[in-house]
TORPA-4810 file (N, C-alpha, C, O; in nm, 3 decimals):
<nodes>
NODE_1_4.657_18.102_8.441_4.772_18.078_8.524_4.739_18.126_8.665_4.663_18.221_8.685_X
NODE_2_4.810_18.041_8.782_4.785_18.097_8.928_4.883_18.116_8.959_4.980_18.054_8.915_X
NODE_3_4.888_18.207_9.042_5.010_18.263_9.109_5.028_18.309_9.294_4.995_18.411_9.355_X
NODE_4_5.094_18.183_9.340_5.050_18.247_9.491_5.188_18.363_9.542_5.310_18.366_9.528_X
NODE_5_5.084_18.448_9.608_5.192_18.583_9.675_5.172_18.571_9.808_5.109_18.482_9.865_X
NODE_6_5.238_18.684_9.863_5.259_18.741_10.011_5.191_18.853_10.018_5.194_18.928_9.921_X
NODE_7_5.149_18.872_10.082_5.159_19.029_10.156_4.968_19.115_10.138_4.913_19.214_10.187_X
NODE_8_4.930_19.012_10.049_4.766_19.038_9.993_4.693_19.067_10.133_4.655_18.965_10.190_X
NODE_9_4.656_19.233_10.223_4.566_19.202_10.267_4.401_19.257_10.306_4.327_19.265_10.404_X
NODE_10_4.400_19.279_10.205_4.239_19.344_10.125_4.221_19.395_10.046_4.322_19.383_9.977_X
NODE_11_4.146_19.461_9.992_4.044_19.459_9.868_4.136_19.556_9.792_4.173_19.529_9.678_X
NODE_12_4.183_19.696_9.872_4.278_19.757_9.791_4.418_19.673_9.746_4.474_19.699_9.640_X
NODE_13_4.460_19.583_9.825_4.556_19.517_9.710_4.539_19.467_9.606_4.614_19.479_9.509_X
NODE_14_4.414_19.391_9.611_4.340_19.288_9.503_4.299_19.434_9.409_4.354_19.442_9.300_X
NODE_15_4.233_19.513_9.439_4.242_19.653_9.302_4.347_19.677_9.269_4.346_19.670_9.147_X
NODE_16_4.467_19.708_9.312_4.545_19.762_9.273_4.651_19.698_9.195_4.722_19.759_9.115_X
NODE_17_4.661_19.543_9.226_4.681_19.439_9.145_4.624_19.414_8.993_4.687_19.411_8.887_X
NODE_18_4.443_19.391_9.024_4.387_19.359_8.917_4.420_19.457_8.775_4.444_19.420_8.660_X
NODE_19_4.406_19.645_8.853_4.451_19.719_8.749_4.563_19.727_8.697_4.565_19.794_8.594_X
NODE_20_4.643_19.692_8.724_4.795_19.645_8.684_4.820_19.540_8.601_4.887_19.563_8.501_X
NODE_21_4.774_19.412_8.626_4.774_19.328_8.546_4.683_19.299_8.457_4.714_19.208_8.380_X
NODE_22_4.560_19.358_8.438_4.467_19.392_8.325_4.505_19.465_8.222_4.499_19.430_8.104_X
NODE_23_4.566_19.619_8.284_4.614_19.666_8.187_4.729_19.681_8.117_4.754_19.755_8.022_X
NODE_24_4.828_19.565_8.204_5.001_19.526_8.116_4.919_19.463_8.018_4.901_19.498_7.901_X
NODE_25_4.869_19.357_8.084_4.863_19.247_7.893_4.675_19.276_7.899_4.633_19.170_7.942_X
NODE_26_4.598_19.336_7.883_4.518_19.426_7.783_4.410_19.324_7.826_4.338_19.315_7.727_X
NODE_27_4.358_19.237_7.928_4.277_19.156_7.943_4.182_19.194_8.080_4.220_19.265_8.173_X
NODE_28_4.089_19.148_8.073_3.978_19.189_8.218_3.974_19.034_8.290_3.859_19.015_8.330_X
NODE_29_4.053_18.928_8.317_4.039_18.812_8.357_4.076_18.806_8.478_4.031_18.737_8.569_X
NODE_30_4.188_18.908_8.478_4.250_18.926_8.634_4.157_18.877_8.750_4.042_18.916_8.731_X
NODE_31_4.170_18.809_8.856_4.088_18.753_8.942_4.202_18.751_9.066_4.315_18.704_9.053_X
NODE_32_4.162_18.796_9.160_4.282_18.796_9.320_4.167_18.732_9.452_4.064_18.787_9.490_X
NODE_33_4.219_18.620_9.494_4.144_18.563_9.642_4.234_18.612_9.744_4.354_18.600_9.767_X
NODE_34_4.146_18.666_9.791_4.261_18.791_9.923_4.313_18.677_10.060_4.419_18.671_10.121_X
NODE_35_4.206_18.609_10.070_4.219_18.459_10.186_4.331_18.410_10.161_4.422_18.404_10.244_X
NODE_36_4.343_18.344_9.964_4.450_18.257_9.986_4.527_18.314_9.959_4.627_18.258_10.004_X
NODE_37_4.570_18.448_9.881_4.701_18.497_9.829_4.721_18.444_9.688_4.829_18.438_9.629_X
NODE_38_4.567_18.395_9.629_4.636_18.382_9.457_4.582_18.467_9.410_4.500_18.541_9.463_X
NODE_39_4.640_18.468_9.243_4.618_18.608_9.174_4.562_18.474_9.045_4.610_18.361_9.039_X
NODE_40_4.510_18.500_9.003_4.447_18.411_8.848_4.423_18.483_8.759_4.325_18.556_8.767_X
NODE_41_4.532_18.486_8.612_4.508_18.563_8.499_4.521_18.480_8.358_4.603_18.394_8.326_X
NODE_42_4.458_18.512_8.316_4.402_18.402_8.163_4.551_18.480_8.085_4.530_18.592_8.038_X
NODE_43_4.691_18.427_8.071_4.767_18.459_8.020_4.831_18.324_7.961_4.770_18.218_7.966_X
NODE_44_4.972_18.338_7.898_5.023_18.220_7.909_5.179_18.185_7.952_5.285_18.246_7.932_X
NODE_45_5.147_18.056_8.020_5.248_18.051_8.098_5.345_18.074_8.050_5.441_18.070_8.128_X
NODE_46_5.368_18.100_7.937_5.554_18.172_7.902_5.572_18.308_7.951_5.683_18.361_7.948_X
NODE_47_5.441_18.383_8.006_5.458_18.505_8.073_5.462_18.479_8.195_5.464_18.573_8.274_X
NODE_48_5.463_18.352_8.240_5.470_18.368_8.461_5.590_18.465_8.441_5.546_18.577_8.466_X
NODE_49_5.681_18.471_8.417_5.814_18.552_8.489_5.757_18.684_8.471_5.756_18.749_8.576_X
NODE_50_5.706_18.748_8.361_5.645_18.854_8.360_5.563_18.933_8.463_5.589_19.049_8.498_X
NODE_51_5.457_18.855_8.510_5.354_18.879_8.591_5.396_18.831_8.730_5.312_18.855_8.816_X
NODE_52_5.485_18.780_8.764_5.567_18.749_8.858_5.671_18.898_8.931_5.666_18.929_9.050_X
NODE_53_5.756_18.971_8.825_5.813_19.088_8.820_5.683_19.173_8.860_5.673_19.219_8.974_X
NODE_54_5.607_19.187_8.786_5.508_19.307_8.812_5.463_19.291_8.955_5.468_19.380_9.040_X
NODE_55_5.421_19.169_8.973_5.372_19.126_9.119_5.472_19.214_9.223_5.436_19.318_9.279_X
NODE_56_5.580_19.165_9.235_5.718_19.188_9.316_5.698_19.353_9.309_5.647_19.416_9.403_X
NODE_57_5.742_19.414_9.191_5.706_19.562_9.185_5.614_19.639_9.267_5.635_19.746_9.324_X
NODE_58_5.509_19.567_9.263_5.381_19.631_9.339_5.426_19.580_9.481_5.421_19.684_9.547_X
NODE_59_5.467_19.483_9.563_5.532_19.441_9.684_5.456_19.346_9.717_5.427_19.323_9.834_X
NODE_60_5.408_19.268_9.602_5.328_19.120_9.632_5.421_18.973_9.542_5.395_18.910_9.439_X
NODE_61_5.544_18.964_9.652_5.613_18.871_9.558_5.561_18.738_9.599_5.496_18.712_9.701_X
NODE_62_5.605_18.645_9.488_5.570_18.547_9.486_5.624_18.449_9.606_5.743_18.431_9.629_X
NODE_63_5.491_18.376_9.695_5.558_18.264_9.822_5.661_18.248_9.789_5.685_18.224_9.670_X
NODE_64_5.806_18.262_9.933_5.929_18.190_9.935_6.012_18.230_9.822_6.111_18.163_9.793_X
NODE_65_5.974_18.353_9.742_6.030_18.366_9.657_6.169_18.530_9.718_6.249_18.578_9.638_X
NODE_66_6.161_18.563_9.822_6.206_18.682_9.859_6.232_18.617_10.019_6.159_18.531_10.068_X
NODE_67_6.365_18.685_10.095_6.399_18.680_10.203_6.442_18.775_10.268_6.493_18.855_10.190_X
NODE_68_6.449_18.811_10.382_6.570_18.934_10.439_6.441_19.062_10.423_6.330_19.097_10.463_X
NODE_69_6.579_19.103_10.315_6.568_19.274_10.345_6.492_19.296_10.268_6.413_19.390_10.273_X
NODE_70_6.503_19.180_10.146_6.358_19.171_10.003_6.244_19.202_10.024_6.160_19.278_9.974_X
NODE_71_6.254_19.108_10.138_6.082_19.074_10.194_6.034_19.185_10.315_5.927_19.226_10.361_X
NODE_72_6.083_19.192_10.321_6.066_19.380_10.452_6.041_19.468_10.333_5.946_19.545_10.347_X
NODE_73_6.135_19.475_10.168_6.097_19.573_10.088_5.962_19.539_9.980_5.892_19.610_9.908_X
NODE_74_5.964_19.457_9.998_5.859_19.385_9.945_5.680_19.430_10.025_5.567_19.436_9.977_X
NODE_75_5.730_19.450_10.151_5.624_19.450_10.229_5.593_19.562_10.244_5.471_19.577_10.251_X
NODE_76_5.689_19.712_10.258_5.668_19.843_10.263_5.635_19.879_10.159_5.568_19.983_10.157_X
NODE_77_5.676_19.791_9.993_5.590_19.824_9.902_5.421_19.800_9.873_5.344_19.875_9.812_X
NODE_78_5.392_19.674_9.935_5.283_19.641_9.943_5.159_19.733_10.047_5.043_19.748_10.009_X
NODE_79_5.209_19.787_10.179_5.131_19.912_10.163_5.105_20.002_10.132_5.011_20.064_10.182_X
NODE_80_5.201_20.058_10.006_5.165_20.156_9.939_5.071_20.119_9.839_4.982_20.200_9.814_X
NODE_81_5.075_20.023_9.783_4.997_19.942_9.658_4.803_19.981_9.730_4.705_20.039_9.683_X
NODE_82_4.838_19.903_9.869_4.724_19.876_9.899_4.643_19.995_9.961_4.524_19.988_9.992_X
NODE_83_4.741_20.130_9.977_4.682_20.247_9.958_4.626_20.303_9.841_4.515_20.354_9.833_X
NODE_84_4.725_20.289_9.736_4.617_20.353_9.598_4.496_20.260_9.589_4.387_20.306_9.556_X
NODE_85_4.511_20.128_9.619_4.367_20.083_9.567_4.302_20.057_9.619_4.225_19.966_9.588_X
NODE_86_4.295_20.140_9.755_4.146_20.220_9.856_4.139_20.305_9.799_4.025_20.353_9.793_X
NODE_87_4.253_20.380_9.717_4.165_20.569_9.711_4.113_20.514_9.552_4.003_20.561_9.521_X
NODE_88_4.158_20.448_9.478_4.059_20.456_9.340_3.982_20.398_9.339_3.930_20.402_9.228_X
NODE_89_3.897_20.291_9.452_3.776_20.269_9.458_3.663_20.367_9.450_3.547_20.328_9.458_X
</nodes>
């Protein structure tokens, strides 16, 4: 499944993502392109809403999917994300 987000912008998001969604549903497939903003995980699509929530959580919601005040919270979450996953590199 692909999933395009917002807010992806380097390597610590794409870590801090991958470990998140590897270890909800127990798989190493997780794959994040930081350029385009997709996330690619060998799941199945009856879980997009799943991995969609988690996304949002971490402050990488899904394109057009968040507006306003969402997407400002969305975005102050996403540098925190993309702080832990500089320091656990």
């Amino acid at each position: 499944m692909e999933i395009t987000v917002e807010n992806i912008k380097c390597g610590g998001c794409a870590g801090t993502i991958t470990k998140k969604l590897n270890t909800k549903f127990n798989t190493d497939s997780t794959e994040v392109n930081v350029e385009q903003g997709t996330i690619n995980i060998d799941v199945e699509d009856t879980k997009r809403d799943e991995v969609a929530k988690i996304l949002l959580n971490l402050g990488y919601p899904e394109t057009d999917s968040v507006h306003g005040f969402g997407s400002a919270k969305a975005k102050a979450k996403s540098f925190v994300s993309c702080a832990i996953g500089k320091m656990d590199k």
